[in-house]
C-alpha positions as a printed Julia matrix, in Angstrom:
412×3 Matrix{Float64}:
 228.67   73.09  -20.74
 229.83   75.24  -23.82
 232.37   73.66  -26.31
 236.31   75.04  -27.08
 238.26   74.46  -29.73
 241.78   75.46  -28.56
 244.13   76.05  -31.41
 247.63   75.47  -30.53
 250.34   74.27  -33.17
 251.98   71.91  -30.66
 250.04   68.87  -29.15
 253.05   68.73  -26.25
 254.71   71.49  -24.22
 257.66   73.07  -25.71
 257.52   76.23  -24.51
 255.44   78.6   -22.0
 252.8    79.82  -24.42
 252.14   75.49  -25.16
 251.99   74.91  -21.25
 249.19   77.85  -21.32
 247.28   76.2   -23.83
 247.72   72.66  -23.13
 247.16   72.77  -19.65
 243.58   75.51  -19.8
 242.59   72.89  -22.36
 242.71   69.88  -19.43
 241.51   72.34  -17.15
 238.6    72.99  -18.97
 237.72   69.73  -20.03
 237.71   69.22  -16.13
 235.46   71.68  -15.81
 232.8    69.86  -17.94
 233.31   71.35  -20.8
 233.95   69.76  -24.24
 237.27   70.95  -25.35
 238.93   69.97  -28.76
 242.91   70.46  -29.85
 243.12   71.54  -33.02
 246.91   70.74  -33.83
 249.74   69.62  -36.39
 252.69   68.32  -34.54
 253.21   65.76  -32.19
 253.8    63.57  -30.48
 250.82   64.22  -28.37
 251.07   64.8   -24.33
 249.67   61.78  -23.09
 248.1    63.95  -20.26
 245.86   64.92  -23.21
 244.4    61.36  -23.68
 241.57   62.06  -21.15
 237.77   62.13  -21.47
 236.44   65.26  -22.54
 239.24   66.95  -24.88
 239.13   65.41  -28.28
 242.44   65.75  -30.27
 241.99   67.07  -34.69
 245.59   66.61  -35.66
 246.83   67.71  -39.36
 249.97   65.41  -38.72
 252.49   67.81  -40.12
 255.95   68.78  -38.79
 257.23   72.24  -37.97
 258.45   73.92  -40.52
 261.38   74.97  -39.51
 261.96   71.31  -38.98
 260.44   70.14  -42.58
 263.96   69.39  -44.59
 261.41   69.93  -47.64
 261.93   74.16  -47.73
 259.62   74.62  -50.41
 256.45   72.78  -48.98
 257.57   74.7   -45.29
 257.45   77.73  -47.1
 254.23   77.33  -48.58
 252.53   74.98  -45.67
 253.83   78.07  -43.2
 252.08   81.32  -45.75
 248.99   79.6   -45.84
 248.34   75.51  -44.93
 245.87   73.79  -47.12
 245.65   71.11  -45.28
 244.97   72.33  -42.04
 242.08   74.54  -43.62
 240.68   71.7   -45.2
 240.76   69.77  -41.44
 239.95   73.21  -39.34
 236.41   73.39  -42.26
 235.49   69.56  -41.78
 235.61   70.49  -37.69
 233.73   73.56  -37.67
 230.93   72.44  -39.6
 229.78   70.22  -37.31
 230.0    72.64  -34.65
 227.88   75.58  -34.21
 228.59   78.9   -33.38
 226.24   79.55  -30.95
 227.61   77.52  -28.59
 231.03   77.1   -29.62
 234.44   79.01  -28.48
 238.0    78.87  -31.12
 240.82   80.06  -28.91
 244.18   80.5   -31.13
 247.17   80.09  -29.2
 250.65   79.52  -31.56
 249.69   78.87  -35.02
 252.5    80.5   -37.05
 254.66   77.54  -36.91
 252.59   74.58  -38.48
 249.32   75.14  -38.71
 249.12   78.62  -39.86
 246.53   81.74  -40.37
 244.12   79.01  -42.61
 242.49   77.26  -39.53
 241.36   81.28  -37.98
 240.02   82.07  -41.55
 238.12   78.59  -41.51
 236.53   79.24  -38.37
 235.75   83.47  -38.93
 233.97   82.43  -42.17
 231.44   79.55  -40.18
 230.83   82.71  -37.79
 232.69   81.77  -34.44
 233.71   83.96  -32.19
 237.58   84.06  -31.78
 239.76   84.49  -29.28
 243.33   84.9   -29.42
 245.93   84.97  -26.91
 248.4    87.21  -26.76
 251.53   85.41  -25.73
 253.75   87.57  -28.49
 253.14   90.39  -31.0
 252.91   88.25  -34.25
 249.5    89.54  -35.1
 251.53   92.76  -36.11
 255.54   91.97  -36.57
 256.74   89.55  -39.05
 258.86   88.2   -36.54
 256.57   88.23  -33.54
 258.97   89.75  -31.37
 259.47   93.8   -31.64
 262.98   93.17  -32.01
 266.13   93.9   -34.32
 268.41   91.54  -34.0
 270.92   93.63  -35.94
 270.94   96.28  -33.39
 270.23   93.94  -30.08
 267.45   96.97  -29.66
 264.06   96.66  -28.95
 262.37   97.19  -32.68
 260.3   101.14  -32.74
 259.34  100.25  -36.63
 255.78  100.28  -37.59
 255.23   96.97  -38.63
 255.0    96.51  -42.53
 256.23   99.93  -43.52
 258.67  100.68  -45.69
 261.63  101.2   -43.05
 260.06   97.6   -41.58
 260.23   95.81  -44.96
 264.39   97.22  -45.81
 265.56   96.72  -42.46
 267.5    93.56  -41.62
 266.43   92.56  -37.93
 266.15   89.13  -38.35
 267.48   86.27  -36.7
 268.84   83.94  -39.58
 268.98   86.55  -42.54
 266.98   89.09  -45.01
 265.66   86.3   -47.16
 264.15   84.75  -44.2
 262.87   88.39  -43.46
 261.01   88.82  -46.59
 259.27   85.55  -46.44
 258.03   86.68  -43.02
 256.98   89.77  -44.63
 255.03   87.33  -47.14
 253.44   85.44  -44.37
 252.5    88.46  -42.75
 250.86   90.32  -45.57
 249.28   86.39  -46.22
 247.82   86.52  -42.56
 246.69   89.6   -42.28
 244.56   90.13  -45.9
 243.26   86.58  -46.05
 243.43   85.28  -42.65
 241.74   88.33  -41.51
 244.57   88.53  -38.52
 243.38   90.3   -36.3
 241.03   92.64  -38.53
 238.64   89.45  -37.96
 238.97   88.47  -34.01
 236.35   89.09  -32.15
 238.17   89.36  -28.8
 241.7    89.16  -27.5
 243.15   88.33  -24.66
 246.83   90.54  -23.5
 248.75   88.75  -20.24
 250.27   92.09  -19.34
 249.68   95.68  -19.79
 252.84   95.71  -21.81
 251.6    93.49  -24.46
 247.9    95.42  -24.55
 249.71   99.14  -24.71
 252.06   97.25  -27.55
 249.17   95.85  -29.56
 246.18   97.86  -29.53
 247.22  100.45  -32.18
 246.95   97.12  -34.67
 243.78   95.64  -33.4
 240.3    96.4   -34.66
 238.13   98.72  -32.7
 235.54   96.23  -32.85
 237.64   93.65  -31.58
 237.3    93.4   -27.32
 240.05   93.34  -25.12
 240.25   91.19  -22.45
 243.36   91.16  -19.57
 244.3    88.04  -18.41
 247.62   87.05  -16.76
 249.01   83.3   -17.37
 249.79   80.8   -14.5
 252.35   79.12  -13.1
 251.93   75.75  -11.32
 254.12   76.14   -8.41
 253.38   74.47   -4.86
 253.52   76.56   -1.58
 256.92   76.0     0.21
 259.25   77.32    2.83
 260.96   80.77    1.36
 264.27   80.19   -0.15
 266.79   81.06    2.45
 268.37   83.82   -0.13
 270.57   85.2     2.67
 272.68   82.31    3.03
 273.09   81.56   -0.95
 275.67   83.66   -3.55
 274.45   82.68   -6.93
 272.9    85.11   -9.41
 270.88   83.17  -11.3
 269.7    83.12  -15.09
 267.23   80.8   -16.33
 266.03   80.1   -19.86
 266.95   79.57  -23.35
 270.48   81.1   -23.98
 270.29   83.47  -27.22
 271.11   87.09  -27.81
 267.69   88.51  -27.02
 267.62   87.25  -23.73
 270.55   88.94  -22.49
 272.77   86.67  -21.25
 276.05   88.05  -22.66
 274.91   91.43  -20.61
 274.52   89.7   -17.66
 277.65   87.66  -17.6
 279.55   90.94  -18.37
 277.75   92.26  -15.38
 278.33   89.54  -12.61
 282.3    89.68  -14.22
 282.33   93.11  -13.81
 281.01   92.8   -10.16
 283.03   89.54   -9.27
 279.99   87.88   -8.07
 278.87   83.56   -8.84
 276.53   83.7   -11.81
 274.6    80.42  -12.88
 273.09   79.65  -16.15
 269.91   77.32  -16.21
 269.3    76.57  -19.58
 271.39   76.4   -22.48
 271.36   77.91  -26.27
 273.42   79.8   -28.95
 274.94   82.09  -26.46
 276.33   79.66  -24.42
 280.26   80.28  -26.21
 279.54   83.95  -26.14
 278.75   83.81  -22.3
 281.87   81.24  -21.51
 284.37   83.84  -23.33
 282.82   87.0   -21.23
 282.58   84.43  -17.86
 284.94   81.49  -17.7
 283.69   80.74  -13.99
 280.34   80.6   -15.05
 278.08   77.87  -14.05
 276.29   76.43  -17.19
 274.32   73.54  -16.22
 272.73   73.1   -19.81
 268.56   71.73  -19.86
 267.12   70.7   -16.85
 264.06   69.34  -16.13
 260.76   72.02  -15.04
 261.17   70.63  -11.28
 265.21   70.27  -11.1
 265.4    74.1   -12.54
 263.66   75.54   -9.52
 265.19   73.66   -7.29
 268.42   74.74   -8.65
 267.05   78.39   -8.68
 265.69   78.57   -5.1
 269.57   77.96   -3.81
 270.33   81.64   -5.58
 270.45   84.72   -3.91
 268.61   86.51   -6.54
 267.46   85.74  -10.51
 268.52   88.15  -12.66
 266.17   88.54  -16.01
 268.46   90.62  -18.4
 265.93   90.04  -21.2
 266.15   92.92  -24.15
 262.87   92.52  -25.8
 259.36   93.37  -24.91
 258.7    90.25  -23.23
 255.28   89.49  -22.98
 254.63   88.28  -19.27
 257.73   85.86  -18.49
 256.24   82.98  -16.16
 259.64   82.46  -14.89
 259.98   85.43  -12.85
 256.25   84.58  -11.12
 258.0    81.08  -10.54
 260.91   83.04   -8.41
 258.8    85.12   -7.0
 256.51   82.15   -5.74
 259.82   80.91   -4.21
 260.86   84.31   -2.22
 263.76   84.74   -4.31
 263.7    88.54   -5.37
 264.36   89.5    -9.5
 266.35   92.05  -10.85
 264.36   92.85  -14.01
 264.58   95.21  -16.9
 261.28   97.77  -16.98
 261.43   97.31  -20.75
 259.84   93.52  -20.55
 256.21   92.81  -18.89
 258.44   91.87  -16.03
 258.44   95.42  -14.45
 254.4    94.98  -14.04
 255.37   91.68  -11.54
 258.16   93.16   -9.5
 257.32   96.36   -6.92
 261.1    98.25   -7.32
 263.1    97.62   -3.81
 260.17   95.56   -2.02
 260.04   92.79   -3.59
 263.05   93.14   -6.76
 264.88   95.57   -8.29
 264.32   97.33  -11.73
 267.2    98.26  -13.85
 266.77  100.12  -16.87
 266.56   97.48  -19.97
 270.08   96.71  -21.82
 271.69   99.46  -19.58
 274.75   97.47  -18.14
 275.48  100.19  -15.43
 272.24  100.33  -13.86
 272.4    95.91  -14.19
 275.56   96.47  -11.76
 274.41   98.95   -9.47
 271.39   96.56   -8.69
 273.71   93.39   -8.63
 275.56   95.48   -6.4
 272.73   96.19   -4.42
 271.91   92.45   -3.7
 275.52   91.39   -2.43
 274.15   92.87    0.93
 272.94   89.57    2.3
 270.37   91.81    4.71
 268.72   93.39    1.78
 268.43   90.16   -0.57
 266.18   88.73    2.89
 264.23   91.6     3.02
 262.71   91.68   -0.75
 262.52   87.73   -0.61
 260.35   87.27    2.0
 258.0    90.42    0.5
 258.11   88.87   -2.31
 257.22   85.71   -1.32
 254.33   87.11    0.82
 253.19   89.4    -1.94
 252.96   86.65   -4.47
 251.08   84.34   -2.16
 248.52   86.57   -1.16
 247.68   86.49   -4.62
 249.06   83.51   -6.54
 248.37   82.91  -10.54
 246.61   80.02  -10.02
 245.14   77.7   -13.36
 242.07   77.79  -11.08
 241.71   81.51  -11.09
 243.4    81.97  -15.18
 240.34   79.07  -16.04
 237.84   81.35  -13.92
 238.7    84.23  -15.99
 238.55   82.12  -19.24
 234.97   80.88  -18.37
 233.9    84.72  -18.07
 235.49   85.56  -21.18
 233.5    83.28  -23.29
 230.33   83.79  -21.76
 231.14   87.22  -23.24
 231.31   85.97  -26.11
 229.35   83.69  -26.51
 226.76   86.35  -25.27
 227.73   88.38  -28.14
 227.14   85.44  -30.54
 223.65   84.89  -29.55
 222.56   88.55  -29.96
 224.48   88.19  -33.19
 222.18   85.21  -34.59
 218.64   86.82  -33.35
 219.74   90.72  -34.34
């Protein structure tokens, strides 16, 4: 039995990086291991409650959610609090026994709780789910421009450029935060190891990590059950599934299924959702569903298109399709192009290029052809499914590496 301290800003699932962390840390405890949350903001997942995972809350809110801007501000540069809580923990811990995986910390809890546990000597993980450990906005992307972001992070051309969602002056905070995380949080320059879900994120990231850091690949999971194949053939939909802002493309796709007068349906709901409406009055918007009712909804498509414009990291959602036989058309700028094999089991299309988005939508109207790459994909994904068994497998390797590392590190 080893102990983990999972760090994760949310205490319930909000998001795919949460449902990562959440659910490893109840797979884990399952395991026999002793597993503790350390969190700010709740409520907390009652599936949590359970014996072996103890739960360290700070009890603080988001801060884009705290109407008090200043004490966001400062709680989200560096959070006092949670260093104070993130010391009292790790001192009764020890490090030669003892795991800190970071997950999200960049909304509540901050770079504090890392720095807290690198000064006590732990070894520390850290997941990549995004690229925050090197852009200010965690994403690669310049939302001035709708283009994926080629600026070396923190440079001078980084630090005058406007890419930011909401405005400059939230910009330069980020820049603040960053410069904050990176000097005294020691992110990454202090990680021990790292974990990349695709070899997007890895090839992205590893010019910014230390070369004393280890690099570990691990792909997420996705909890889906093993069912009939979607009958693809005998559906029209082109679905889209997720949140509904620019980055995600769904203005780019509804301009494509317009331009090829073909159904498109929109699970999920966001900003965007005017913006698509305009480009695609027919369009199907069927706003938030629950996890279950959205892939139920998505296996009666005849394909999911994933116009996404940014370097996604490994989007779960496409592994869901896949699971379901229901072939992607997906752009080989995301982490997406490392799940699909081009005309066996999806199509590729060449990221933000509306053309080549047609030409594959195109493709799929041939009832035939959608059959064919459904059931490959749905055999190719079950002959190797990303199972939490298998992602909690390769977690239990990963820190007897390091924990390895910390005992030859104590008797050198």
């Amino acid at each position: 039995m080893k102990n983990v301290v999972i760090i994760n800003d949310n205490a319930r699932i909000t998001g795919g990086a949460d449902k990562i962390a959440l659910q490893s840390a109840i797979g884990m405890a399952a395991r026999g291991n002793s597993v503790t949350l350390l969190t700010a903001v709740g409520p907390i997942a009652p599936e949590l409650r359970i014996p072996g995972i103890e739960i360290v809350s700070t009890d603080q809110q988001e801060i884009l959610n705290d109407p008090n801007r200043l004490r966001a501000a400062t709680q989200g540069i560096w959070n006092s609090k949670s260093a104070r809580i993130a010391a009292n923990l790790f001192d009764r811990l020890s490090p030669s026994d003892t795991v800190v995986h970071v997950h999200l910390w960049a909304k509540a809890l901050s770079s504090s709780v890392v720095r807290m546990a690198l000064d006590r000597g732990f070894q520390v993980v850290c997941t990549l789910h995004d690229y925050l450990l090197a852009c200010p906005t965690g994403t690669k992307f310049d939302h001035g421009s709708n283009t994926i972001c080629l600026r070396d992070p923190l440079s001078l051309q980084c630090i005058t450029a406007q890419c930011d969602s909401r405005n400059y002056a939230d910009k330069l905070w980020r820049i603040g935060r960053q410069v904050v995380q990176q000097q005294r949080g020691l992110m990454p320059s202090g990680l021990t190891d790292v974990i990349g879900i695709s070899d997007l994120v890895l090839s992205v990231m590893k010019p910014h990590l230390s070369p004393l850091t280890r690099v570990h690949r691990l792909s997420n999971f996705v909890e889906t059950q093993r069912e009939a194949a979607a009958d693809v053939a005998n559906h029209s939909d082109f679905t889209f599934l997720g949140r509904m802002v620019s980055e995600k493309g769904p203005a780019l796709f509804a301009t494509a299924a317009k331009m090829e007068d073909v159904s498109a349906k929109f699970l999920g709901d966001g900003p965007c959702r005017e913006e698509v409406t305009k480009i695609l009055p027919s369009a199907t918007i069927s706003g938030w569903l629950s996890g279950p009712d959205s892939l139920r909804s998505l296996k009666q498509s005849r394909a999911m298109v994933f116009p996404s414009l940014w370097y996604e990291a490994q989007p779960l959602v496409v592994l869901e399709a896949l699971s379901m036989g229901v072939p992607c058309i997906v752009p080989d700028t995301s982490a997406a192009r490392e799940m699909v094999s081009d005309g066996r089991t999806g199509l590729i299309f060449r990221g933000g290029d509306l053309d080549n988005l047609r030409e594959k939508i195109r493709a799929l109207k041939d009832r035939q052809f959608a059959a064919y790459l459904g059931k490959n994909a749905y055999e190719a994904y079950w002959s190797a499914p990303c199972t939490l068994e298998k992602h909690l497998d390769g977690l239990e390797n990963i820190y007897a590496t390091m924990l390895r590392s910390a005992d030859r590190e104590i008797y050198a």
